[in-house]
C-alpha positions as CSV (number, residue, x, y, z in Angstrom):
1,X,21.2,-63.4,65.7
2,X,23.3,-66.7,65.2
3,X,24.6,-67.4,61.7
4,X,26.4,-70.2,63.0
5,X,25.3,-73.7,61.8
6,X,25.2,-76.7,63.6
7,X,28.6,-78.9,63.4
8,X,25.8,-81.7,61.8
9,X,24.5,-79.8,59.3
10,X,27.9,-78.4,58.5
11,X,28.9,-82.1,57.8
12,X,26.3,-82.8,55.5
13,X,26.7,-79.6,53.8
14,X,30.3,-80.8,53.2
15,X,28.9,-84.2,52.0
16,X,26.7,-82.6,49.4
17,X,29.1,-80.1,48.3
18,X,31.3,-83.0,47.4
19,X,28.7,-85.0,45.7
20,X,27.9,-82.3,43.3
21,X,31.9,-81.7,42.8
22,X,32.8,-85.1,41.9
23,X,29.7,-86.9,41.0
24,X,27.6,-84.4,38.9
25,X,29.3,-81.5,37.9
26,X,31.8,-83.8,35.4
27,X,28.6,-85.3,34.1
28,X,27.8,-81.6,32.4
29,X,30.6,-82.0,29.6
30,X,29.5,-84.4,27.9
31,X,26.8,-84.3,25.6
32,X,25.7,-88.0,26.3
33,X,24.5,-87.1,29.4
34,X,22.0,-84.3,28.1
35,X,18.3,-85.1,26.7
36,X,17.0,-83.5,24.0
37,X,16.0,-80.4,25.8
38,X,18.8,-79.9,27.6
39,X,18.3,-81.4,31.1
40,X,20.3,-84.2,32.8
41,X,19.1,-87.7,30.2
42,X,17.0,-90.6,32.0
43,X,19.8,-93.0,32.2
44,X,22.7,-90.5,33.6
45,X,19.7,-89.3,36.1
46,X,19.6,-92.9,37.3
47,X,22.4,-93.5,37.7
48,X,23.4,-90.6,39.8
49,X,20.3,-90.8,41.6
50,X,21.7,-94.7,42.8
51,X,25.0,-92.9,43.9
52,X,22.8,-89.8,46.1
53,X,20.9,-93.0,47.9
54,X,24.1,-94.8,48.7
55,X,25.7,-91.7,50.2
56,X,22.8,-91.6,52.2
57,X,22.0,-88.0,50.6
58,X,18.4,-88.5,49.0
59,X,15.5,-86.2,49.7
60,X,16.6,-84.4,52.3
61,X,13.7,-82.5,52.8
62,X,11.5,-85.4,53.1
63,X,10.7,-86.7,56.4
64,X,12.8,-90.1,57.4
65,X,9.4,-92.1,57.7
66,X,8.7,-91.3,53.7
67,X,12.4,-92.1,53.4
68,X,14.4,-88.4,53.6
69,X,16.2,-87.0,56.0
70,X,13.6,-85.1,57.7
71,X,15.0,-81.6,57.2
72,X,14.0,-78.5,58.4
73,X,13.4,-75.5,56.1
74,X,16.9,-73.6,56.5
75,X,18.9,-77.0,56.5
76,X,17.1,-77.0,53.4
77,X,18.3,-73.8,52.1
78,X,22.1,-74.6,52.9
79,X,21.8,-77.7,51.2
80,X,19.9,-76.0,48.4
81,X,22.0,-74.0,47.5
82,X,24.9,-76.5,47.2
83,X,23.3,-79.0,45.4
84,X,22.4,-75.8,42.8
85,X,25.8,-75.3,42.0
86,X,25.2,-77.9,38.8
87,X,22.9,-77.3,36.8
88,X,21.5,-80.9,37.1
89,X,22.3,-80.9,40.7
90,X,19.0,-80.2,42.3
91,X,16.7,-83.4,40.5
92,X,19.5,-85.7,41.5
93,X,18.8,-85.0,45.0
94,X,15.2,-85.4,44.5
95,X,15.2,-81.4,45.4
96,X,13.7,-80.3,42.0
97,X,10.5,-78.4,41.1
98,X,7.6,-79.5,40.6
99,X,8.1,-82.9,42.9
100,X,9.7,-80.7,46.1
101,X,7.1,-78.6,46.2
102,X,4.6,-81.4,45.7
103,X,5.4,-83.8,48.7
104,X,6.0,-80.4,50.7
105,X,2.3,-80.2,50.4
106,X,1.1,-84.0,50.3
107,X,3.3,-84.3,53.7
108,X,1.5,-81.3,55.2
109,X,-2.0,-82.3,54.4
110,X,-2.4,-85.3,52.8
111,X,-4.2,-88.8,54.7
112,X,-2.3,-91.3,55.6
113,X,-3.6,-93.4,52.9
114,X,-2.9,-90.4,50.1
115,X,0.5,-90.3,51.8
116,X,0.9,-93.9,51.2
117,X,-0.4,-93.6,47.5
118,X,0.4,-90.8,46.4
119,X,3.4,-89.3,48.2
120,X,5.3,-92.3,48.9
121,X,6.1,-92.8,45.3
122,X,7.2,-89.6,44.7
123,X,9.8,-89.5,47.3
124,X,11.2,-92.6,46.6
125,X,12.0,-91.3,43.3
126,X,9.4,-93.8,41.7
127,X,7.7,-91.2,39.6
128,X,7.5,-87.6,39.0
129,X,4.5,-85.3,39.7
130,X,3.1,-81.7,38.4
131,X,1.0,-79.2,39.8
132,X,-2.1,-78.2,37.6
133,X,-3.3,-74.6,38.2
134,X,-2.2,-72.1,35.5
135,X,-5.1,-71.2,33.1
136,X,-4.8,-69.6,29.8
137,X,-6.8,-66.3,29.4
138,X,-9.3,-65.2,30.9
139,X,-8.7,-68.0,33.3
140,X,-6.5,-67.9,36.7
141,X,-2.8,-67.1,36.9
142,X,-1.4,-65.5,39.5
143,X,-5.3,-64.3,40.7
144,X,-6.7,-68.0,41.3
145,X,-9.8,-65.9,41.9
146,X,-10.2,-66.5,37.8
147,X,-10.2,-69.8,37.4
148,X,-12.7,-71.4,35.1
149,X,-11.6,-75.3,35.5
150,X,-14.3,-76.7,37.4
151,X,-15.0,-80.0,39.0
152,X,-19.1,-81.5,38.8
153,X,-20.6,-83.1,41.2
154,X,-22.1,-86.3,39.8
155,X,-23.4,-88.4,41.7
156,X,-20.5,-90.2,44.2
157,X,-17.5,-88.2,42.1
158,X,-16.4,-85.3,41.2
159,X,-15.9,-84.6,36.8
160,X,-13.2,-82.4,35.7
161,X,-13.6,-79.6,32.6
162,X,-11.6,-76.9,32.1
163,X,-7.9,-75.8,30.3
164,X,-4.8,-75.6,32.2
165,X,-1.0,-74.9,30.4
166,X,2.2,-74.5,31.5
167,X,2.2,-77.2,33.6
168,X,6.0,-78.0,34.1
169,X,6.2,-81.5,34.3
170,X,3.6,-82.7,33.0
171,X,4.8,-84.7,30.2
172,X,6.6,-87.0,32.3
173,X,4.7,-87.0,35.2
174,X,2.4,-90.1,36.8
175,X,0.8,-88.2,39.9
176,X,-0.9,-85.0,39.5
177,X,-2.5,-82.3,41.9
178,X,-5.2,-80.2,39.8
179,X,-6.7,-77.1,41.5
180,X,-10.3,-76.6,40.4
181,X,-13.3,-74.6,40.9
182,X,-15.9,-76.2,43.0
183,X,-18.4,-72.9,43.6
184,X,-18.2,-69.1,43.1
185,X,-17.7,-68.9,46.8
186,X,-14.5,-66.2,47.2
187,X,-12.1,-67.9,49.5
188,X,-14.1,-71.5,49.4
189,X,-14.5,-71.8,45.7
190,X,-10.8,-74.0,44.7
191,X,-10.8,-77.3,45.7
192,X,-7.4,-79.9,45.2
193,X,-7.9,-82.8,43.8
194,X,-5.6,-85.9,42.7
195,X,-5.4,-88.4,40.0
196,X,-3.1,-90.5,38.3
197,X,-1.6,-90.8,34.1
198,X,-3.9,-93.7,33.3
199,X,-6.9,-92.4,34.8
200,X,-9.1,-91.2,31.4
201,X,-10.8,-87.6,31.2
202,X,-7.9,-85.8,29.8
203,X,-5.1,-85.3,27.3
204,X,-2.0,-83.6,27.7
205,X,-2.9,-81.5,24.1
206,X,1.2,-80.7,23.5
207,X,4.4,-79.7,25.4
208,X,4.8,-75.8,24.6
209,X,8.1,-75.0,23.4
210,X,10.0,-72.6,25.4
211,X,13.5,-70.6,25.3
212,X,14.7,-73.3,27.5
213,X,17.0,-75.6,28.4
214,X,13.3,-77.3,30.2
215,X,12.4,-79.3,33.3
216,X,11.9,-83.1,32.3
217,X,8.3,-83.4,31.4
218,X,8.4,-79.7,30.0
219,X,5.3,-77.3,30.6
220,X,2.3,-78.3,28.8
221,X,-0.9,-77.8,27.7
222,X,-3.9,-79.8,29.0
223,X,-7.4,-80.0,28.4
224,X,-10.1,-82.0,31.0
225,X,-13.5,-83.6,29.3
226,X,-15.1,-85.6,32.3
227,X,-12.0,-86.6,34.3
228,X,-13.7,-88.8,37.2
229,X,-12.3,-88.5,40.6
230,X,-13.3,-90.4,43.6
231,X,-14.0,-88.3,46.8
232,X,-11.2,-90.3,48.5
233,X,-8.3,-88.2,45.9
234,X,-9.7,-84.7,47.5
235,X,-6.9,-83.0,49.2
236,X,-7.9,-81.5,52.2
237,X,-11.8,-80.6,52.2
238,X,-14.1,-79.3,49.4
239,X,-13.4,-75.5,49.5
240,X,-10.1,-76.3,50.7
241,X,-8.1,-75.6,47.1
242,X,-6.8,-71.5,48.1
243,X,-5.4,-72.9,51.1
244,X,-3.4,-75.8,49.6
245,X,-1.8,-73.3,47.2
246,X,-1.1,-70.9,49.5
247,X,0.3,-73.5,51.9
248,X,2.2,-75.4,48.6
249,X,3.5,-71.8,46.7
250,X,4.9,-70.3,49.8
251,X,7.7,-72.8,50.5
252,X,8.1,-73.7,46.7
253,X,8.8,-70.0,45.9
254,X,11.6,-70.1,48.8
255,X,12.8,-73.4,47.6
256,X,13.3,-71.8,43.9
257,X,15.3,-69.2,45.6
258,X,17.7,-71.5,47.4
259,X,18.8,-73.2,44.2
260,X,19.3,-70.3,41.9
261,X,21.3,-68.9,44.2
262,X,23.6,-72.2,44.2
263,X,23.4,-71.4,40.1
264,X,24.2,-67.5,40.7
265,X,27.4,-68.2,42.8
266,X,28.6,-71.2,40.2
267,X,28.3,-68.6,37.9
268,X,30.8,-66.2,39.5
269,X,32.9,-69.0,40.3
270,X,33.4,-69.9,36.4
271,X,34.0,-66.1,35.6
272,X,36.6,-65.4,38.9
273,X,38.7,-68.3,37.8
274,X,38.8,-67.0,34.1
275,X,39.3,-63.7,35.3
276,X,42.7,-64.1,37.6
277,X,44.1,-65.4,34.6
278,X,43.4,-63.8,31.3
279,X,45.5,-61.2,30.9
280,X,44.4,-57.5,29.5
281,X,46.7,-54.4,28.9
282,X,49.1,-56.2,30.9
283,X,47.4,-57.1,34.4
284,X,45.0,-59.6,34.5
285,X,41.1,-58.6,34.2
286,X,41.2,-59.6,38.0
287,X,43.4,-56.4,38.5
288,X,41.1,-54.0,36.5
289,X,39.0,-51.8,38.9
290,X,36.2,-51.7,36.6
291,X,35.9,-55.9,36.8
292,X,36.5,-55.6,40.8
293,X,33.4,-53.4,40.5
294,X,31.3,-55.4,38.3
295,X,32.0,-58.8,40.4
296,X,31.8,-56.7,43.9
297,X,28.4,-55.9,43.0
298,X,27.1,-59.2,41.8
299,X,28.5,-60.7,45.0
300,X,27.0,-58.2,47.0
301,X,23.3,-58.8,45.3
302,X,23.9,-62.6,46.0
303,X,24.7,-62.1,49.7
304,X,21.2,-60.1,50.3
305,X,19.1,-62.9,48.6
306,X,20.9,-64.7,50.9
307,X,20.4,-63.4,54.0
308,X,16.5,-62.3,53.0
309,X,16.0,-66.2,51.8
310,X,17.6,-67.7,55.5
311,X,15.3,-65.0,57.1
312,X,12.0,-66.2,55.3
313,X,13.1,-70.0,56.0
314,X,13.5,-69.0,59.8
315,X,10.2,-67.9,60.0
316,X,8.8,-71.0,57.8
317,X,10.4,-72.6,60.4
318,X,8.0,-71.3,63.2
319,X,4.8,-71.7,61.7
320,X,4.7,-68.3,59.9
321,X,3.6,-67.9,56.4
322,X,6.6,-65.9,55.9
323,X,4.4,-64.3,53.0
324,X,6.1,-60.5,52.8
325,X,9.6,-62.2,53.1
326,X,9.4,-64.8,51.0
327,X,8.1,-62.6,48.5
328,X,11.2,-60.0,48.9
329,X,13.2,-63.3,48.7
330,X,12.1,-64.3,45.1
331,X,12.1,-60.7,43.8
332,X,15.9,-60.2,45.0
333,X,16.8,-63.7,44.0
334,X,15.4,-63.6,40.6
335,X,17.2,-60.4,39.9
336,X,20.7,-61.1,41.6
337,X,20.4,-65.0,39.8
338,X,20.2,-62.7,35.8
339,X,23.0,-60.1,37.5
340,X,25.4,-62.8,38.1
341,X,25.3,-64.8,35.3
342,X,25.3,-61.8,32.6
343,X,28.0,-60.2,34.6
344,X,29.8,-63.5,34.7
345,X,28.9,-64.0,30.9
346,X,30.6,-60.1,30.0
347,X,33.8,-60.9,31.9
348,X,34.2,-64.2,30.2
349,X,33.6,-62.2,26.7
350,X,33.1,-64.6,23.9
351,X,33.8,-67.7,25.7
352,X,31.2,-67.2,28.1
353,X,28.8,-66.5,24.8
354,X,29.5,-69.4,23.7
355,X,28.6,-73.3,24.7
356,X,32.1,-74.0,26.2
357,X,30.9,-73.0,29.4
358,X,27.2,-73.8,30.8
359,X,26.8,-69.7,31.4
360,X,24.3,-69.4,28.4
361,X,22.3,-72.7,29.3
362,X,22.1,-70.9,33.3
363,X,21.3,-67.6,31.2
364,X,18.7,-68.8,29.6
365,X,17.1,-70.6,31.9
366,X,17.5,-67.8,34.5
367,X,15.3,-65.4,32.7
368,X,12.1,-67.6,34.2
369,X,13.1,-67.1,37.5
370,X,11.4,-63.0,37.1
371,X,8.3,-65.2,36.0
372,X,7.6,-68.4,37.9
373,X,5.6,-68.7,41.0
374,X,4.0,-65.2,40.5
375,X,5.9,-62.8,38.5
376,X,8.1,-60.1,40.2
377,X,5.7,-57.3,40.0
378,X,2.9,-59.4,41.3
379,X,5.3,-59.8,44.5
380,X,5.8,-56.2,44.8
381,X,2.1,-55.4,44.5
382,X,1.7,-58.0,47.5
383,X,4.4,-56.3,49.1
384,X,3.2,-52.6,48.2
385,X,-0.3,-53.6,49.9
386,X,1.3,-54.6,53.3
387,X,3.4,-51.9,53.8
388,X,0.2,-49.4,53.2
389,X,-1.9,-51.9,55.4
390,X,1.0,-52.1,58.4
391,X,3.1,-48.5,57.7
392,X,6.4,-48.6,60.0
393,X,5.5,-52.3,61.6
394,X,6.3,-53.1,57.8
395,X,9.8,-53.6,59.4
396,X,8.9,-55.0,62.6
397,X,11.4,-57.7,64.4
398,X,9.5,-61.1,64.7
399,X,9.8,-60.4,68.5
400,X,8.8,-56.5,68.5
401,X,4.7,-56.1,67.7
């Protein structure tokens, strides 16, 4: 097992971690550079986002014919996790949900002419997409199986009716991908479709308020009356939607885990360098066995979401749907993302309470992280299921069947 990474990627890891230290981290103190709910503002995200394509940083997981870098999926996780280190590091980069996971799909499975219309833009940084799925009750959540959108046939086009909410980025976004039902068949019944802002058939009904700080675009509510879409915007084939989710979610969920852990480690890094030199009883809190214990720990957590996240982006890697360890990757992640930043939030005491450090904008925003992309009990049901399906080969080697 080689840990090593390649003297390139090593270089561009350097590049990035750079970029984030002296481009966007600064940008964080001053209010001027935060919208009104708490993300990086339009003209600060422009700006920076000039800069990224200039270093010849942009979209690195995009490939170089779409105008990335071309990336593979564990260069992707070392980059990740460096441009997650800011808390407006990732969308800089062009890294940031919903638009990664959306041209991960588009790239996989989309025409060349939806490539050229609908990816294209997206990559370039042109607009900003969503992904509609999420159903309020009884509809489909994390059990697609429910979902109660459906798309018509009429005559040469399809018509859209249904409720979808929490759709993060919707507010802003131009491009969408909307999963809807198409029969009652059970693994054939979801179809993909896309359409564009300005096509009419819907109305974004309002952007739910949250505990925040929010993705631009926010997660919103949205309602379809007779949406018309041309055969030409189906992704994939009729029948085809289970499979674009499945193939979308996996490497989305794996993506969230690579920046939160950038976020989990900043978050250690603000408390270790208040730590070694506020002075308690006095030593400094760095000396205090109980704070070497609390830190250890959170380290510790980090390091396996780590090594389980590298693991599941190996496998991504060779084809495999990775599905049991990209789902022990989000649980761990999730968990060891709120363990560092509360730990990092008690060392600090009041100062990490309040808003002279960005700890309680990561802690709030890290509470999410149990919920997104399937909640964490979901993923341990899923993991629950394949171990009594598969017994001991639960922990087979990739090699040993």
């Amino acid at each position: 097992m080689d840990f090593n990474l390649s003297p390139e990627l090593v270089n561009l890891k350097q590049r990035v971690t750079d970029f984030v230290e002296s481009e966007i981290l600064p940008l964080e103190d001053d209010p001027d550079n935060h919208d009104d709910h708490e993300n990086i503002s339009y003209p600060a995200l422009e700006a920076v986002r000039g800069k990224v394509k200039a270093a010849g940083l942009w979209s690195p997981q995009v490939p170089i014919e779409h105008g990335g870098l071309g990336l593979d999926t564990v260069s992707m996780a070392v980059l990740y996790e460096e441009m997650g280190r800011s808390i407006f590091g990732p969308v800089c980069f062009n890294c940031a949900a919903p638009d990664d996971g959306n041209m991960y799909l588009l790239r996989r499975v989309a025409t060349d002419a939806q490539k050229a219309r609908w990816l294209n833009p997206i990559a370039d940084g042109r607009v900003r997409s969503a992904f509609v799925m999420t159903e309020p009750m009884p509809g489909g959540g994390s059990d697609p199986s429910a979902m109660l959108t459906r798309a018509e046939r009429v005559g040469d086009r399809w018509k859209i009716y249904g409720h979808k909410w929490f759709i993060t980025g919707a507010g802003v976004a131009e491009h969408f991908i909307l999963i809807a039902r198409t029969s009652n068949d059970v693994r054939k019944g979801l179809t993909a479709f896309l359409f564009h802002r300005d096509q009419p058939g819907f109305e974004i009904v309002r952007r739910i308020p949250i505990m925040g700080p929010e993705e631009h675009g926010g997660h919103c509510e949205m309602r379809f009356d007779g949406l018309e879409i041309e055969d030409d915007n189906v992704l994939m084939n009729v029948g085809d939607g289970l499979k674009a989710t499945q193939i979308r979610l996996g490497t989305a969920r794996l993506t969230h885990c690579m920046r939160w852990l950038g976020m989990a480690k900043r978050a250690l890094e603000i408390a270790a360098a208040y730590i070694v030199e506020r002075q308690n009883f006095g030593s400094t809190l760095a000396e205090h066995e109980g704070v070497q214990w609390m830190l250890g720990e959170a380290a510790m957590q980090i390091e396996v979401g780590r090594l389980l996240t590298m693991k599941a982006a190996c496998l991504l890697d060779t084809g495999d749907f990775a599905k049991r360890e990209v789902s022990m990757a989000k649980i761990q992640v999730a968990d060891s993302l709120h363990t560092a930043i509360d730990t990092a939030i008690q060392l600090c005491g009041a100062r990490g309470y309040s808003k002279d450090t960005v700890l309680e904008w990561m802690y709030r925003y890290a509470r999410q992280a149990r919920l997104v992309d399937g909640a964490s009990e979901v993923h341990k049901m899923v993991l629950a299921k394949t171990y009594l399906d598969e017994g001991n080969n639960f922990w087979r080697w990739t090699n040993d069947a």
